[in-house]
C-alpha positions, 0 to 999 in steps of 0.5 A, spaced: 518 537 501 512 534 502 508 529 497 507 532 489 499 531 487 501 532 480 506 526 480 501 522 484 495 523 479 500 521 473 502 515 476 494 514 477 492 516 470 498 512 467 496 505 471 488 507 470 489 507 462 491 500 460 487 497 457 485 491 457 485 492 465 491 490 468 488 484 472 492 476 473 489 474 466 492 480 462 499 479 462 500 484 457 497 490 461 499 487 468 506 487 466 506 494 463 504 496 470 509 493 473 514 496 467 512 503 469 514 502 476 520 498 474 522 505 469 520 510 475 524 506 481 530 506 477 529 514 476 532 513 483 539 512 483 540 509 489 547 507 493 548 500 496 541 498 493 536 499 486 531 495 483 530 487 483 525 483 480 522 477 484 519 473 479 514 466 481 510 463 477 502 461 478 498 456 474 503 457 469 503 464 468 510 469 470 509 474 475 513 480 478 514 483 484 518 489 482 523 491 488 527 498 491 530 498 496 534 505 500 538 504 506 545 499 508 544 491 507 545 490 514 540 494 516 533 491 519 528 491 513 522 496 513 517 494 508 512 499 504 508 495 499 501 496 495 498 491 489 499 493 482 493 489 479 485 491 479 479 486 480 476 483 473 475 489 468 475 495 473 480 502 472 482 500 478 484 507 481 483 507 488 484 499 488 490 499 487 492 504 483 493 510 489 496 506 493 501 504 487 502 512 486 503 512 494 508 507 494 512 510 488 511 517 491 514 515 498 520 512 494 522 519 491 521 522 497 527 517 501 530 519 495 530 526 496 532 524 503 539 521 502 541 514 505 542 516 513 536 511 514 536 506 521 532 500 517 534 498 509 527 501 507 524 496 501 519 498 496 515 492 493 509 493 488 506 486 488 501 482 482 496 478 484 493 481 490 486 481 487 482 473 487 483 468 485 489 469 488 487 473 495 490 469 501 494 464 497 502 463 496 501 465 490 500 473 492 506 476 491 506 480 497 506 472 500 512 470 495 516 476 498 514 475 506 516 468 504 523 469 502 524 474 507 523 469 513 526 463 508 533 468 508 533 469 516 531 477 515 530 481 521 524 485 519 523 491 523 515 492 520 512 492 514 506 498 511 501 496 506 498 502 501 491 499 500 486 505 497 488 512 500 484 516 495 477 516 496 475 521 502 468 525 502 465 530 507 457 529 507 456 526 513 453 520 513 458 518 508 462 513 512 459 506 514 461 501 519 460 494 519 456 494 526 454 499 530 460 498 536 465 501 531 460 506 529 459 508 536 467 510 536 469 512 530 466 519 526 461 518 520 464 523 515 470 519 511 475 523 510 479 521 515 485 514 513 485 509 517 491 505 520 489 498 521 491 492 524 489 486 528 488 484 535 495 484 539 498 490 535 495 496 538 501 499 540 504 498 533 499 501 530 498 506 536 506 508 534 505 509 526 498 513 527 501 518 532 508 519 527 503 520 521 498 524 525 504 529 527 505 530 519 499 529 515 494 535 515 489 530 514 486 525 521 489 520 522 485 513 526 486 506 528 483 501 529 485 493 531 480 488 530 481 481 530 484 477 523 478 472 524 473 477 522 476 478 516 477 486 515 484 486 519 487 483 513 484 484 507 490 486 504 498 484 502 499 485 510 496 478 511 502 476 507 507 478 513 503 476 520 503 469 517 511 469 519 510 473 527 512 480 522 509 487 525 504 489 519 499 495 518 494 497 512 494 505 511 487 504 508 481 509 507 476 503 509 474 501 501 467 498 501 465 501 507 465 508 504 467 508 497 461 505 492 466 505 486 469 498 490 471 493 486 467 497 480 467 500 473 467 506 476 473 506 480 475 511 475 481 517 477 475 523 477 473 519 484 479 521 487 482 526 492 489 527 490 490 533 495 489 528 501 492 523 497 498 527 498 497 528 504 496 520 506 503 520 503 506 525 507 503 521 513 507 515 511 514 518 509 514 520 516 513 513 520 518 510 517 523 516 518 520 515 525 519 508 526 
């Protein structure tokens, strides 16, 4: 059984809707995303886990990451995240609204899969990924990585879900950031991407090999340096900061979809055929990590 895109383009369409948009300062909408997520977690019933909320405050506001966890306490820890918040006014339905859709997928597919898990897998969806809060320790994917360290968690990896619904055939369509990764990789964007920085290129080799092995979709790599700025443009960064093996699952963003951080990120612009896909590439990695 293999990801639904009837339940992907649901989750898409709920989180998309709100209004006003569900960025840091609209808490009213932030906290309905984060309510919807809690309510399809707990769909799940989970032995010797469930659903817990981690809250933390931010210039005087409260935050949530909401958390699903599957698999024995004493296991090692396998991380699967992606951000439930949008930039400024934007339907945020590839950032991040896929992703999420993504995450919520994977959860009901381990949940199909039963409870003979090697690692303790832990879902979380996380605010304040977006500015004004990116690359600070009010992120919630910092919050988190931070309490795993503080508790002397063994952390096996952690999988970031960022953008994975926007892909296109044209050729052309994939643009790079210099013309040496424009020389290795194909011009078309319609491949995901499993990115990673410098120093990680057997891990990222690793979870790109047991997502191409499911996924009827091309799967790429890439590791560059986190000094350039690309390798961690998203809630991994979180977890390289305590020495944790982490990866982005990512369609490339800006360098392909022009709706980027954009009133026009709307559901239309999305591929959920591929998106499932993506999904089912994942799924595989962590039963085979």
């Amino acid at each position: 059984m293999g990801a639904d895109q009837n339940r992907l383009y649901a989750d898409v369409k709920f989180l998309t809707s709100l209004q006003p948009a569900r960025h840091y300062r609209n808490l009213r909408s932030l906290n309905a995303a984060a309510d919807y997520i809690k309510a399809e977690f707990k769909k799940l019933q989970v032995e010797d886990g469930g659903v817990e909320e981690q809250g933390f405050r931010a210039d005087g506001r409260e935050y949530r990451n909401i958390i699903l966890a599957f698999g024995s306490r004493d296991a090692p820890r396998l991380v699967v995240g992606a951000h439930y918040d949008v930039y400024d006014e934007t339907p945020g339905a590839d950032d991040n609204a896929s992703a999420v859709a993504g995450l919520l997928e994977t959860a009901r597919l381990l949940h199909t899969y039963g409870s003979n898990l090697k690692y303790r897998v832990e879902l979380v969806a996380y605010p304040n990924e977006e500015p004004p809060y990116f690359a600070s320790e009010y992120m919630g994917s910092a919050v988190h990585a931070k309490s795993l360290h503080e508790a002397g968690v063994t952390v096996r990896a952690m999988l970031c879900y960022e953008m994975i619904g926007y892909f296109r055939d044209e050729p052309g369509s994939q643009r790079f950031p210099n013309e040496q990764l424009a020389a290795r990789y194909p011009n078309t964007g319609n491949f995901i991407t499993v990115v990673g920085r410098t120093g990680q290129e057997n891990f990222t080799q690793q979870i790109q090999e047991l997502m191409q092995a499911k996924a009827d979709i091309d799967v790429q790599r890439i590791n560059l340096p986190a000094e350039m700025g690309l390798a961690g443009l998203s809630d991994h960064r979180s977890y390289w900061a305590y020495g944790y093996e982490a990866v982005m699952i990512n369609d490339t963003a800006f360098l392909r979809n022009p709706h980027y951080h954009q009133p026009s990120d709307t559901i239309e612009t999305l591929d959920f055929r591929r998106m499932a896909e993506v999904v089912n590439g994942v799924y595989a990695a962590i039963l085979g990590l």
